[in-house]
C-alpha positions as CSV (number, residue, x, y, z in Angstrom):
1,X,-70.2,-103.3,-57.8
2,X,-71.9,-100.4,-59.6
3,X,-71.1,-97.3,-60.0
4,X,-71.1,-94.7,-56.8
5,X,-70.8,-91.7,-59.0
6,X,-73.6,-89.2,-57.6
7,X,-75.3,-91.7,-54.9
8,X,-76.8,-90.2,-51.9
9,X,-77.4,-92.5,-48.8
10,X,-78.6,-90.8,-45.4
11,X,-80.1,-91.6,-41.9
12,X,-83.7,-90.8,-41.2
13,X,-83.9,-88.7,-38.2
14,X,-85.3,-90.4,-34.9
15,X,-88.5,-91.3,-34.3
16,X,-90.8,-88.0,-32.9
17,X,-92.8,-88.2,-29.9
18,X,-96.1,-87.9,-31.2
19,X,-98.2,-88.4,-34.3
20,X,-99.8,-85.6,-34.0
21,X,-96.5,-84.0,-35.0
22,X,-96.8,-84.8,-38.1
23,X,-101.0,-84.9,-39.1
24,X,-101.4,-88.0,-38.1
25,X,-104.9,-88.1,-36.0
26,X,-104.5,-90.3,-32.6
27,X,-108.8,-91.1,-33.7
28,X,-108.9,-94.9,-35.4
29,X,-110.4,-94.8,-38.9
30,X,-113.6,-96.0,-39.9
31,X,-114.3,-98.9,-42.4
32,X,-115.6,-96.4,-44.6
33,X,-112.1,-94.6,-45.0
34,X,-111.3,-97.9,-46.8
35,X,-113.7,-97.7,-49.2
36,X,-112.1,-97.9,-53.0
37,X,-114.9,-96.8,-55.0
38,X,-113.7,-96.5,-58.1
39,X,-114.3,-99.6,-60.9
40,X,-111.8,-100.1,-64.1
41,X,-111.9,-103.4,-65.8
42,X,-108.6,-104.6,-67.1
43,X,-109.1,-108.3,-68.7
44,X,-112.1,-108.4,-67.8
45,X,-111.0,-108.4,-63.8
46,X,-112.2,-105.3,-61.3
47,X,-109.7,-103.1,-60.3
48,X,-111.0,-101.5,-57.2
49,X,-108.8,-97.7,-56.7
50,X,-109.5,-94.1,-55.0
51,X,-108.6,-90.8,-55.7
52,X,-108.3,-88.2,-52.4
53,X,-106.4,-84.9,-52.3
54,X,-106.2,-81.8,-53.8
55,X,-102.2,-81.9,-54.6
56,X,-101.5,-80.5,-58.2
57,X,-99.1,-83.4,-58.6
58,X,-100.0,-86.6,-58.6
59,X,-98.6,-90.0,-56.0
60,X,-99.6,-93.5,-56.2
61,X,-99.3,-96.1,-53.9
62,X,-98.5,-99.5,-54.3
63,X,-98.8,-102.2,-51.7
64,X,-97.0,-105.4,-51.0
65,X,-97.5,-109.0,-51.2
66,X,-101.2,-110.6,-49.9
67,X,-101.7,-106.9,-48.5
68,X,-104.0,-103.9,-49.4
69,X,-104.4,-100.0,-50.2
70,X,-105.1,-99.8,-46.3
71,X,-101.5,-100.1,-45.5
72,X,-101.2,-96.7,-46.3
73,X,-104.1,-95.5,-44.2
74,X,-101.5,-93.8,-41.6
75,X,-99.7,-91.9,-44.1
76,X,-103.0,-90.3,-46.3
77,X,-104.0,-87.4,-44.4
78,X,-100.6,-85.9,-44.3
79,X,-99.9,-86.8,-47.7
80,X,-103.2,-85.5,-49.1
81,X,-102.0,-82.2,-48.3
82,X,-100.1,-82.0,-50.8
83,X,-100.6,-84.7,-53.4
84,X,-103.3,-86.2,-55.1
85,X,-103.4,-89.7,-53.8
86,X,-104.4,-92.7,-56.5
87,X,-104.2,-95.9,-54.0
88,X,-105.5,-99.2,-55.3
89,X,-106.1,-102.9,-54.9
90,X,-104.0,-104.9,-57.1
91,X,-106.1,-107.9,-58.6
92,X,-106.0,-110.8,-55.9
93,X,-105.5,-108.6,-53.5
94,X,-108.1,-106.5,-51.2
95,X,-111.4,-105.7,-52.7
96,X,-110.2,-106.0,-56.7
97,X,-111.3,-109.7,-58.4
98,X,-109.0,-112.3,-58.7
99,X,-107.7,-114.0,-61.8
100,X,-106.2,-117.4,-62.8
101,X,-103.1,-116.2,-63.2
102,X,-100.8,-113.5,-62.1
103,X,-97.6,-111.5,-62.2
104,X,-95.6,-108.2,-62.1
105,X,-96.8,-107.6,-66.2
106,X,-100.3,-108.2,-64.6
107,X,-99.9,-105.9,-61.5
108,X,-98.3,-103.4,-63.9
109,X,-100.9,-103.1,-66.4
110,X,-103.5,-102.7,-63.4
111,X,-101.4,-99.6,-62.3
112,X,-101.4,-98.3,-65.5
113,X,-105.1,-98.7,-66.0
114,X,-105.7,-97.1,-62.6
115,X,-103.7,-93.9,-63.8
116,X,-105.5,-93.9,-67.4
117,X,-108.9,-94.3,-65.6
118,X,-108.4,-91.0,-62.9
119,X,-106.5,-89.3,-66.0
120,X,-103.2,-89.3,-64.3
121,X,-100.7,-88.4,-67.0
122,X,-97.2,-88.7,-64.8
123,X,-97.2,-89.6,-61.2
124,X,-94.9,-90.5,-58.1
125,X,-94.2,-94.0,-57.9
126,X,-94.3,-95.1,-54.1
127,X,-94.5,-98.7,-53.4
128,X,-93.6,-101.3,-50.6
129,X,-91.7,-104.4,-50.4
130,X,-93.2,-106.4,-53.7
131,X,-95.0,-102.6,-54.6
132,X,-91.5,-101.3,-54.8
133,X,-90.2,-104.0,-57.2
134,X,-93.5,-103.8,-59.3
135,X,-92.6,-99.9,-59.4
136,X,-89.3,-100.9,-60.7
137,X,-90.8,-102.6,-63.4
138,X,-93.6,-100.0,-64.0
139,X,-91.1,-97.9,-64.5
140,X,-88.8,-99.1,-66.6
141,X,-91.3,-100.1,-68.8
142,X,-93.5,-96.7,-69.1
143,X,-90.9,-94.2,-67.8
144,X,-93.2,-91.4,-69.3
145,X,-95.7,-92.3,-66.9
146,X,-93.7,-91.3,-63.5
147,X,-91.6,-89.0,-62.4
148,X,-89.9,-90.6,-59.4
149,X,-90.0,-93.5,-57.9
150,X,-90.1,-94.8,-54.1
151,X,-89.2,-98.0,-52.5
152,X,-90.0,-98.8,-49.2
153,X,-87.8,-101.7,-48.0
154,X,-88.0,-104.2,-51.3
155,X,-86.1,-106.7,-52.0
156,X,-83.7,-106.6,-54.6
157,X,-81.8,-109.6,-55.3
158,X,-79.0,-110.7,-58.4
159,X,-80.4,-112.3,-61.6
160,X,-80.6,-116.5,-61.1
161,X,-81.2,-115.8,-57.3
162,X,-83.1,-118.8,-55.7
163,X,-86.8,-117.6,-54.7
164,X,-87.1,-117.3,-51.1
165,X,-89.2,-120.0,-49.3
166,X,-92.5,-119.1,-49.0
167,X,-95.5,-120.8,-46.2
168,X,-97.6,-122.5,-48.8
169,X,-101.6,-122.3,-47.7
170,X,-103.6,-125.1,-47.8
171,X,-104.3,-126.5,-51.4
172,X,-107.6,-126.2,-53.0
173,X,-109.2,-124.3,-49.9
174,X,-109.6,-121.0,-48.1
175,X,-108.6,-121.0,-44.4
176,X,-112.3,-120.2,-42.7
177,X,-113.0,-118.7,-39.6
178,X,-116.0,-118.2,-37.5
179,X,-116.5,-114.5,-37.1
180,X,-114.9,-111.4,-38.7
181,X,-113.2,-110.8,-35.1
182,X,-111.8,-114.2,-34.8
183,X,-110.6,-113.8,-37.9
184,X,-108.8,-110.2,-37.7
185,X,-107.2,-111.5,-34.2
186,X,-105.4,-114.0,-36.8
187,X,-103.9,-111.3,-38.7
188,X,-100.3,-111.0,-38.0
189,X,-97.5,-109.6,-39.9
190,X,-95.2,-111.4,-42.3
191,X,-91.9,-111.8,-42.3
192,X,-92.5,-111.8,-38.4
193,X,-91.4,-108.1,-36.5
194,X,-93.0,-106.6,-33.1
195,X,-96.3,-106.1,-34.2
196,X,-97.1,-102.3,-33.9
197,X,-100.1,-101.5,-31.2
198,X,-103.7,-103.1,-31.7
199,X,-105.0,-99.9,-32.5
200,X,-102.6,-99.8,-35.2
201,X,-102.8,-102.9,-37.0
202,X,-107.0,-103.7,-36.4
203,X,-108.4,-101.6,-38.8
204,X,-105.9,-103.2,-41.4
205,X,-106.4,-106.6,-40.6
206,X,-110.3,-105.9,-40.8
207,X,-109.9,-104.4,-44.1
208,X,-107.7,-107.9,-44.8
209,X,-111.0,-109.9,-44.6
210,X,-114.2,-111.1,-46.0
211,X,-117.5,-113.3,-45.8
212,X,-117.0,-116.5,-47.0
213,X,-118.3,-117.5,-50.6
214,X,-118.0,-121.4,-49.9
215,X,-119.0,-121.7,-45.9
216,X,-120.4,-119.4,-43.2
217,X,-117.7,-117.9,-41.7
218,X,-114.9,-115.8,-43.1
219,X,-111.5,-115.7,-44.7
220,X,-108.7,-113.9,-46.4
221,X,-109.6,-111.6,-49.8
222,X,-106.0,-112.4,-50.8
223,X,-106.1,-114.9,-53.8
224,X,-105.4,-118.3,-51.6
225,X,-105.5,-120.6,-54.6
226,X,-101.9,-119.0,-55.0
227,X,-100.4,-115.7,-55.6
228,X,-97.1,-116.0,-57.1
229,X,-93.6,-114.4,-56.3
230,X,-92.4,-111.7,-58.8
231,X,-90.2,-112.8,-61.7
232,X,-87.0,-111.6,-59.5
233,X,-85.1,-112.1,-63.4
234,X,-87.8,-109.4,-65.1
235,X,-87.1,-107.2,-62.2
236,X,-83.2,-107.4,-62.2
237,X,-83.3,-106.4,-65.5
238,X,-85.9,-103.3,-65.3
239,X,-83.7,-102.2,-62.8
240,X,-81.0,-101.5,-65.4
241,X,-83.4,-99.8,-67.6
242,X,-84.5,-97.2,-65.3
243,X,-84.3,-93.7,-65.6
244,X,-86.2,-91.8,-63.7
245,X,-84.7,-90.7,-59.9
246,X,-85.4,-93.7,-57.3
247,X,-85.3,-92.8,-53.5
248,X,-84.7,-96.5,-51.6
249,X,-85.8,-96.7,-48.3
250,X,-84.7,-99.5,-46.1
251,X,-85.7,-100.5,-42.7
252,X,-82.8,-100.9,-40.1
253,X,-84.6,-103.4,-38.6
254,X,-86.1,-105.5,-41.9
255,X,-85.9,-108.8,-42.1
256,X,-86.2,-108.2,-45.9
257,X,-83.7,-106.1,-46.9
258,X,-80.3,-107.1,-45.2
259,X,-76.6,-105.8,-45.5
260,X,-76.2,-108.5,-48.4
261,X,-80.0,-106.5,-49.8
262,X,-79.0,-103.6,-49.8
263,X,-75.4,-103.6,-50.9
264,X,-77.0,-105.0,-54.1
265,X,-79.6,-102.3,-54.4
266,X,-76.6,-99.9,-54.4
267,X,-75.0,-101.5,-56.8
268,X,-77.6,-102.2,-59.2
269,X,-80.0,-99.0,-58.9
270,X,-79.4,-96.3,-61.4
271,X,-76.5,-94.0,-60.4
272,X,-78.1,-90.7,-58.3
273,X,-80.3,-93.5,-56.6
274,X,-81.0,-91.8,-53.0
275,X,-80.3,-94.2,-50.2
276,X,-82.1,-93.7,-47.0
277,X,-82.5,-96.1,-43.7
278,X,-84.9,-95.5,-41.1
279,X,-82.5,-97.6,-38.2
280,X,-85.2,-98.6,-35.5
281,X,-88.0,-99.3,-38.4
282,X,-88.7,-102.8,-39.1
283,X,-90.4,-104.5,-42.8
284,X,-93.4,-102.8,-42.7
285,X,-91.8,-99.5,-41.3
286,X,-95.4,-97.9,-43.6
287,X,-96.9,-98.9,-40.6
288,X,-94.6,-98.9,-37.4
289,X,-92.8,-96.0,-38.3
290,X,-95.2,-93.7,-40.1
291,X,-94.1,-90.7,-38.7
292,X,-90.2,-91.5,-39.6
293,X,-91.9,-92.0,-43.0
294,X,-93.9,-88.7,-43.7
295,X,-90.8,-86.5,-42.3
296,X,-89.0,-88.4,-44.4
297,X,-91.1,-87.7,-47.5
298,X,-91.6,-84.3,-45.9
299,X,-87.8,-83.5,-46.0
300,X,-87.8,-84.9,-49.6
301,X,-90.9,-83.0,-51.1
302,X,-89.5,-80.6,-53.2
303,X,-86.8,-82.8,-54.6
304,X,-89.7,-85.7,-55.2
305,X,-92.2,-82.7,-56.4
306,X,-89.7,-81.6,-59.0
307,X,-89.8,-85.2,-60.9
308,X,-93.5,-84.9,-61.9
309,X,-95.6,-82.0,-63.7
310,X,-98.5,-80.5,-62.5
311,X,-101.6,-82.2,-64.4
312,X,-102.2,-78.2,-65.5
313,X,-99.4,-78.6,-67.3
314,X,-100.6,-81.5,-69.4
């Protein structure tokens, strides 16, 4: 076991009764809030990112495995107020092109040429699940680049680890259906948790979908001709390199990150690591416990402000 010298774990405070409480608007968004229209080319593939806020610092978001930008959408209004938000599509994923191969060196060069494209000299790392461990190794690799760094329930795991088992799609296809609501009623959560309300989860799983190239109908925009698993080896070791604060969030609930999860995050992430559980959230606690998440990152602001200078500052 690591080190416990100047580690920090807490308890997020229970869930509130609205919202509203925290700038959340009760009012669903519209496709249009979705929109990435920013362009950067990086090998030749489109990465598709946005830049909102008027925050003197800057945050960037990364999402998780086969997701999107829009997994964040219940989090940007509050945290617009203070931050400039850089969210993104990483390539495979959303509406940025896909490639013929990928990996966390891949995803991590498409961060950094998001941040050298809205001129973002140092920024807030804050990713879920697979967007935390690609934050790990975005960090240890360019730790000039961010201040601190956020991880919303990812899974950390010892070097040699077995790969966990993964639903394989169909080979050589793309899972069709016949209309875009057919297809968004599909859209379900994975690993499995209690799915948060419709009105929660439609305008991500409509995001999560596209007209067909090959057939009338529609499908996925995640890469189904395979996105890979993240070298778990390239992360264990970038975790050893960090050195910029990290703040580890885990879901109380997650089927992700267990006891065995997160008694190795503790051991393994840099000494002064923050340690936080949110205890009724569940894997994707960005979405079914957004408010739990904001206070949190409310309660944390200065302490996550004081990691990253101003862009007046150069």
């Amino acid at each position: 076991m690591g080190s416990a010298v100047g580690r920090v774990e807490t308890e997020a405070a229970a869930r509130p009764a609205a919202l509203a409480e925290l700038g959340t608007s009760g009012q669903g968004p519209r496709m249009s809030d979705f929109a990435l229209p920013g362009t950067v080319l990086v090998d030749g593939t489109p990465i598709r990112y946005a830049v909102s806020g008027s925050g003197s610092r800057d945050l960037v978001l990364v999402h998780g495995y086969r997701a999107h930008h829009g997994w964040w959408y219940r989090m940007l209004p509050t945290l617009e107020e203070r931050w400039r938000v850089i969210r993104f599509d990483l390539s495979g994923h959303g509406d940025s092109g896909h490639r013929e191969r990928y990996g966390v060196d891949v995803w991590t060069s498409d961060l950094i040429a998001v941040l050298d494209a809205v001129g973002s000299r140092q920024a807030l790392l804050v990713g879920h699940s697979m967007g935390g461990r690609i934050a790990a190794v975005a960090g240890a690799d360019h730790p000039d680049r961010f201040g601190g760094i956020v991880m919303f329930d990812s899974m950390l795991r010892p070097a040699g680890s077995p790969p966990p088992r993964m639903t394989s799609l169909p080979p050589g296809r793309e899972i069709r259906y016949p209309t875009r609501d057919v297809a968004a009623a599909r859209f379900r959560l994975r690993p499995p948790q209690p799915e948060p309300s419709a009105e929660v989860v439609r305008p991500v799983a409509e995001y999560a979908v596209r007209p067909s190239t090959a057939a009338q109908g529609w499908t996925w925009k995640f890469d189904q001709r395979g996105l890979p698993l993240i070298d778990n080896d390239r992360v264990t070791e970038s975790l050893a390199r960090l050195r910029n604060p990290v703040w580890f969030v885990r879901a109380g609930r997650s089927l992700i990150v267990t006891d065995e999860v997160a008694a190795y995050a503790r051991a393994a992430l840099p000494a002064g690591t923050t340690f936080v559980t949110v205890p009724d959230a569940h894997h994707h606690l960005v979405l079914d416990a957004t408010d739990e998440c904001l206070r949190l990152l409310a309660d944390l602001h200065a302490d996550l402000a004081a990691t990253v200078r101003p862009r007046s500052a150069g």
